[in-house]
N, C-alpha and C positions, 0 to 999 in steps of 0.2 A: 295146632302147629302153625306157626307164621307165615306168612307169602315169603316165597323170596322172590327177589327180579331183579333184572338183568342194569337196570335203571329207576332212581325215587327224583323226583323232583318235589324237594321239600319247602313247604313256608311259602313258598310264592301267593301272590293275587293270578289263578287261572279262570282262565276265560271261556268257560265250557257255554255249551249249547243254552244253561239257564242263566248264565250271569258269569259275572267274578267271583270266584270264591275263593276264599284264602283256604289254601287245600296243598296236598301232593298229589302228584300224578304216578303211577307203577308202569315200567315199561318192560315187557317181558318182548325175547325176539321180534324187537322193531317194531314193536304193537304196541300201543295203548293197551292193560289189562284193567286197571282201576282208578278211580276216581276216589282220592282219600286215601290212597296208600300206607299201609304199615307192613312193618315188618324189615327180611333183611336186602340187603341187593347189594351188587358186586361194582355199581359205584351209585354216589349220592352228591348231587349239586344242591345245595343251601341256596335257596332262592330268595330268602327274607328281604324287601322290599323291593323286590323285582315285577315284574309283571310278566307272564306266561301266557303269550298269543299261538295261534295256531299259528302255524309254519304257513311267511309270507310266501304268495307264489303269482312269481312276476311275467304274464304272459305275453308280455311282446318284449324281446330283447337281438340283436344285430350281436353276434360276436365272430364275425367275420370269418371264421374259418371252415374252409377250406379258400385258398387263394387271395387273401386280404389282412393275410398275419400279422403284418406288419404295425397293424392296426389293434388287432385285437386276436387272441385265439380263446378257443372251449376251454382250456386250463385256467388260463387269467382271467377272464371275462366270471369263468362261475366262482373264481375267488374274490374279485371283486362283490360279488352276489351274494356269498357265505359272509364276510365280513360287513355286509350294510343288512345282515337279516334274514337273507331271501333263501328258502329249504329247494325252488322247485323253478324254474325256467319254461318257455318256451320260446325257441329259439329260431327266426325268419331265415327264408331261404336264398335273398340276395347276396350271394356268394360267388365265388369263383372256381369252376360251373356253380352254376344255377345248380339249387336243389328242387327239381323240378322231374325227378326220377327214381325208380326203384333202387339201384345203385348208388346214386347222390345220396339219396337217406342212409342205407346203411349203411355208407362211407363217414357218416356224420355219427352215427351211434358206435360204429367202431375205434373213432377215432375218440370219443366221448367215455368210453368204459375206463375206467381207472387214472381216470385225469381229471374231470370234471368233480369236482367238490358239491354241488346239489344234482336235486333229481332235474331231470331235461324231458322233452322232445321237442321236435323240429316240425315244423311246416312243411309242407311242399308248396312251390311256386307254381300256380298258372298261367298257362301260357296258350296260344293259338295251337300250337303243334300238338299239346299230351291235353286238351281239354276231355277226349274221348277216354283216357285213360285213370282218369283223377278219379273215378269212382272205385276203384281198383287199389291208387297208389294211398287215399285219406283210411284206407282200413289198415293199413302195413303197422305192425308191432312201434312204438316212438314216432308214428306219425301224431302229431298236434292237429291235424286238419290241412285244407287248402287255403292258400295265401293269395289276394287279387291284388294289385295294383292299378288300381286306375289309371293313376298319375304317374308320371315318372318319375323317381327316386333313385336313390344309388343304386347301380347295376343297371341290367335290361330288361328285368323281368315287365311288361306292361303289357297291359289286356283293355283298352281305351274302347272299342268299339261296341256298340248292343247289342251286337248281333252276335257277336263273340261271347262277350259277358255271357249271356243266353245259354249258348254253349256249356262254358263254364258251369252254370248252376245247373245244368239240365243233366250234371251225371255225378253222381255219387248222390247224400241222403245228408252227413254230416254239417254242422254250423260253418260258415264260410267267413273267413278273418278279411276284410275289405280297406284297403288305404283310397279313402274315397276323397279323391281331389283331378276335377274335370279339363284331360289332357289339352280339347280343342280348345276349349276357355283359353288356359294356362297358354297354348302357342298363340291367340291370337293378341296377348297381354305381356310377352316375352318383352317387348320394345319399352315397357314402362320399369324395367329394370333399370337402375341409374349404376353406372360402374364407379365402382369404392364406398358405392351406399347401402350396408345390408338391411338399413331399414326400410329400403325399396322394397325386402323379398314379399311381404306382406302386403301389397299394394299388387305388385306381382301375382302371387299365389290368394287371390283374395278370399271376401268370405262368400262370394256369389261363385268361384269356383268348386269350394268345398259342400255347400246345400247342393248347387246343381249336380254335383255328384251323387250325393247321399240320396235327395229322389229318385235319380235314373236309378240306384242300386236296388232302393227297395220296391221301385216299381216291378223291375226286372225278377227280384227273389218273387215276390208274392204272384209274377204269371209263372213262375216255376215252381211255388211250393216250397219252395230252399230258406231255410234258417242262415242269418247273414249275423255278424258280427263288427261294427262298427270303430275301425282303429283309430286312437288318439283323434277326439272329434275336438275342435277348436271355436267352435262358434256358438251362444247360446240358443240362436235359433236351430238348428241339428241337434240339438238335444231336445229343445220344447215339442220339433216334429220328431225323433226318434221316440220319444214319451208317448206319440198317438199310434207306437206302432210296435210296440213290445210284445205280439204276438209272436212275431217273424225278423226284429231287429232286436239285436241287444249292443253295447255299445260299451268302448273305456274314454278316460280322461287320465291325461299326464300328471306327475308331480311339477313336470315343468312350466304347461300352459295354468295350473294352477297358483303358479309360485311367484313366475315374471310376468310384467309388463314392458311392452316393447317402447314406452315412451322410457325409461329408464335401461331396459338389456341392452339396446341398440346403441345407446352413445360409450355405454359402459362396457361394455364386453364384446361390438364390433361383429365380427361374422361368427367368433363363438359362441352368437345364440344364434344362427342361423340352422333352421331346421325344419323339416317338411312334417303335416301343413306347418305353417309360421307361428312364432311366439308373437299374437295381436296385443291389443291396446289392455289398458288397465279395466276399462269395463265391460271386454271381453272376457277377461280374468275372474272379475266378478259375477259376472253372468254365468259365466261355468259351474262358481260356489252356488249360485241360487239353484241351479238346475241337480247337484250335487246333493245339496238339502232338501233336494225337495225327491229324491230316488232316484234318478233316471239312470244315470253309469251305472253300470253293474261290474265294472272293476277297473281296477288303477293296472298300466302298462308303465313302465319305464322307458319305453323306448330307446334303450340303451344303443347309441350307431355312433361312435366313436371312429373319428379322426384323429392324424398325430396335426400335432402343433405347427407343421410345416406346411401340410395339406391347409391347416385353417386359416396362415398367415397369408395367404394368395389374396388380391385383391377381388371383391366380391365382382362379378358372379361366378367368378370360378372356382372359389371355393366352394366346397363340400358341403351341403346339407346333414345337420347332426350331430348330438351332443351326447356322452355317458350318461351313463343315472342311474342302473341299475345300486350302484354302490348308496346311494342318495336317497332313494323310494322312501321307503321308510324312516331314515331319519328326521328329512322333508314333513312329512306328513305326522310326522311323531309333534313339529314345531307346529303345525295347524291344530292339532289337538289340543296341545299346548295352550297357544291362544285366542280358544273358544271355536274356532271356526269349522270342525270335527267333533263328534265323539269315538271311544275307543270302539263303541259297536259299530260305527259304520264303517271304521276304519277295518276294521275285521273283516265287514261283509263286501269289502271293496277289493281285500286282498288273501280272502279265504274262502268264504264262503260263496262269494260270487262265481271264481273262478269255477269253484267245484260244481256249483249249479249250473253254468250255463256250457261247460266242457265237459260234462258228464264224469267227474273227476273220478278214480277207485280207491276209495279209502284213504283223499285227504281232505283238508279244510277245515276239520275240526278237532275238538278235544272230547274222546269221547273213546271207549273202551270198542276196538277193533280196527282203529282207525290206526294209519301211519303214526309212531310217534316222531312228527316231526311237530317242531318247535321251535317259534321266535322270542328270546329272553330279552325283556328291554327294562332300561329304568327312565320310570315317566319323566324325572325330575333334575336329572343329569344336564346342564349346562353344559358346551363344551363348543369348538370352532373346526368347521372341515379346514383341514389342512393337505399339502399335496403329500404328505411325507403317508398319510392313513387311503391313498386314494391306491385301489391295486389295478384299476386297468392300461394297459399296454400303452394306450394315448397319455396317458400322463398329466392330465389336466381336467377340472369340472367349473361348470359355469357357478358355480357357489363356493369355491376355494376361497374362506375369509368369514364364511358366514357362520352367524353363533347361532345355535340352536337350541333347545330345549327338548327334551329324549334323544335315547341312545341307543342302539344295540347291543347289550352285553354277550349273547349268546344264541349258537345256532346249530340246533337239533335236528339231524337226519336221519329217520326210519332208529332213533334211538343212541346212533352215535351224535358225539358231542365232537362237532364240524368247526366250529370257531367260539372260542371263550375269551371274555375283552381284551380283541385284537387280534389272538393269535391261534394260528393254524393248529386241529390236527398233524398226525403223520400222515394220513394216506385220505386220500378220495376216494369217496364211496357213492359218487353220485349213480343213479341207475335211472332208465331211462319210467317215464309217466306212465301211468295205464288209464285208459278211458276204459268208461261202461262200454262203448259203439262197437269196440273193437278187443272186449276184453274176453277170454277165452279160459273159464277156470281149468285148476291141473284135473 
């Protein structure tokens, strides 16, 4: 008698655990059941010259909600997210409050339940006041972990000092997400800000503030024991020394510090490439690629921190550090593969397989039978131009509106519902929130 299931993804090129194979996939109740699929199922997407990735999952993204709406909320931000690929989020705590508490979080997951279009969870913020409590709050059900801020960035969350930091890592067990760029550095450098020049910010926020951080930090985990996790790093040197330390550090890199160069974003795009740490020079950029090919990121963040248009047209420095991208990750990166600079496996272990490894992910990141069926449907070979009219965040604008590309997104699979097909929405959101191993509790 035949299988039946709930879901066939047929004819595609899938990208299981041994390779690409031109195969189907079987989805029975939101699961992966087989590999090669026959038989009947109550829907079927023809996948013929598609390509079939495991469902991108974009762990650093800003979508401002609760008290920064205006900007961006959990509904637009994850649809933004479902339309550029991405099945799964995790979403920072610099909000209005701070998520930085028991309450904050589930106010975040309540308000995330039937609205939010992919899978999510949140961070919690550390802070001087709840450092004693974080061992507590990173085990809570759609907790993603604890969030440090070195450096000051939008909002107030900041943890600058050793002796604090110290604190921080010395309670809970969990991987610790770190925005490592060093506060006193940055106030004693404040003056070389030139006002209406955002290509100051980078002179400003330099590359000796961003290492000097990255030391203290991982000096700091390794007298605690504590696994750290290195946000959006910008300099090739912090990745050749995060490289000597991948016991205890694991680290991402941008679509955007891989994309731009500040000797052409800065004349051209003004303070809308301004963004913390800074988009640096072109052999920054490329230093990144070397350290990229050579293993060291263990995953692509989008950094998705989105401002409106009004907030960015302020003359610098008072404009807002931060750009969208969530909607971009993937297509970006679809154009590096494109033209040589990637392949499709690393591309995979930067936004699947990484993830799951070094977040202790439950049953996603891969294509394999018991796994989430979620699913990124791209076509390698699609030509086509971001425009404002395809862009879904709140802000209304992306530093790459005009740019052609090379891959696409056609489709976006979550736990077996079909979430976005080119372009366009399901009825309903079915995002739920992430499960870790650390904190996963079977029925």
């Amino acid at each position: 008698m035949p299988a039946t299931y709930d879901l066939i993804l047929k004819n595609g090129t899938v990208w299981t655990p041994s390779g690409p194979v031109e195969t189907s996939v079987g989805v029975r109740d939101g699961k992966i059941v087989e590999i090669g699929a026959q038989g009947d199922a109550g829907e079927t997407i023809d996948c013929t010259g598609l390509t079939v990735m495991p469902g991108v999952i974009d762990s650093q993204v800003h979508f401002r909600e609760p008290g920064l709406d205006h900007k961006e909320d959990l509904e637009s931000g994850s649809r933004a997210a479902v339309l550029g690929g991405v099945t799964a989020v995790f979403e920072m705590p610099n909000t209005k409050p701070n998520t930085d508490s028991a309450d904050a979080l589930n106010d975040k997951l309540k308000r995330a339940r039937d609205r939010m279009w992919c899978d999510h969870a949140f961070y919690v913020g550390a802070t001087a006041a709840n450092a004693a409590e974080l061992g507590e709050l990173e085990m809570l059900p759609g907790a993603a972990g604890i969030k440090v801020f070195m450096g000051a960035s939008t909002g107030d969350l900041l943890v600058s000092d050793d002796k604090e930091l110290a604190r921080v890592l010395a309670h809970g067990r969990r991987r610790v997400a770190i925005h490592a760029e060093d506060e006193t550095r940055m106030q004693e450098r404040a003056h070389l800000r030139v006002a209406g020049d955002p290509s100051s910010h980078p002179v400003w926020r330099d590359d000796e503030s961003a290492m000097l951080a990255t030391r203290r930090i991982v000096k700091l985990a390794r007298e605690a024991g504590r696994r750290i996790h290195v946000l959006h790093v910008t300099t090739p040197a912090e990745l050749e020394f995060l490289g000597q330390n991948k016991d205890i550090a694991t680290c991402e890199v941008t679509p955007q510090h891989l994309t731009l160069a500040g000797e052409e974003a800065y004349p051209t795009l003004g303070t809308y490439a301004q963004m913390n740490p800074p988009i640096r020079s072109g052999a920054h950029r490329d230093g990144l690629w070397h350290w990229v090919n050579q293993g060291v990121p263990d995953v692509l963040g989008s950094d998705h921190a989105p401002h409106t248009k009004d907030e960015k047209a302020q003359a610098y420095p008072a404009s807002p550090s931060g750009m969208p991208g969530v909607q971009t990750l993937l297509p970006l990166m679809l154009d590096h593969v494109a033209k040589g600079r990637l392949t499709m496996q690393r591309l995979i272990d930067l936004t699947a397989s990484g993830p799951q490894r070094i977040f202790n992910l439950v049953n996603k990141g891969r294509i394999a039978p018991g796994y989430d069926a979620d699913f990124t449907i791209v076509d390698l070979k699609k030509q086509w131009t971001v425009e404002d009219e395809w862009l879904a965040s709140r802000c209304g604008w992306s530093p790459f509106t005009g740019m052609t590309l090379t891959g696409q997104p056609v489709g976006t699979i979550v736990r077996g519902h079909r979430v976005m097909w080119e372009a366009t929405l399901a009825n309903e959101a079915h995002g739920r929130p992430v499960r870790f191993q650390e904190t996963y509790r079977p029925a």
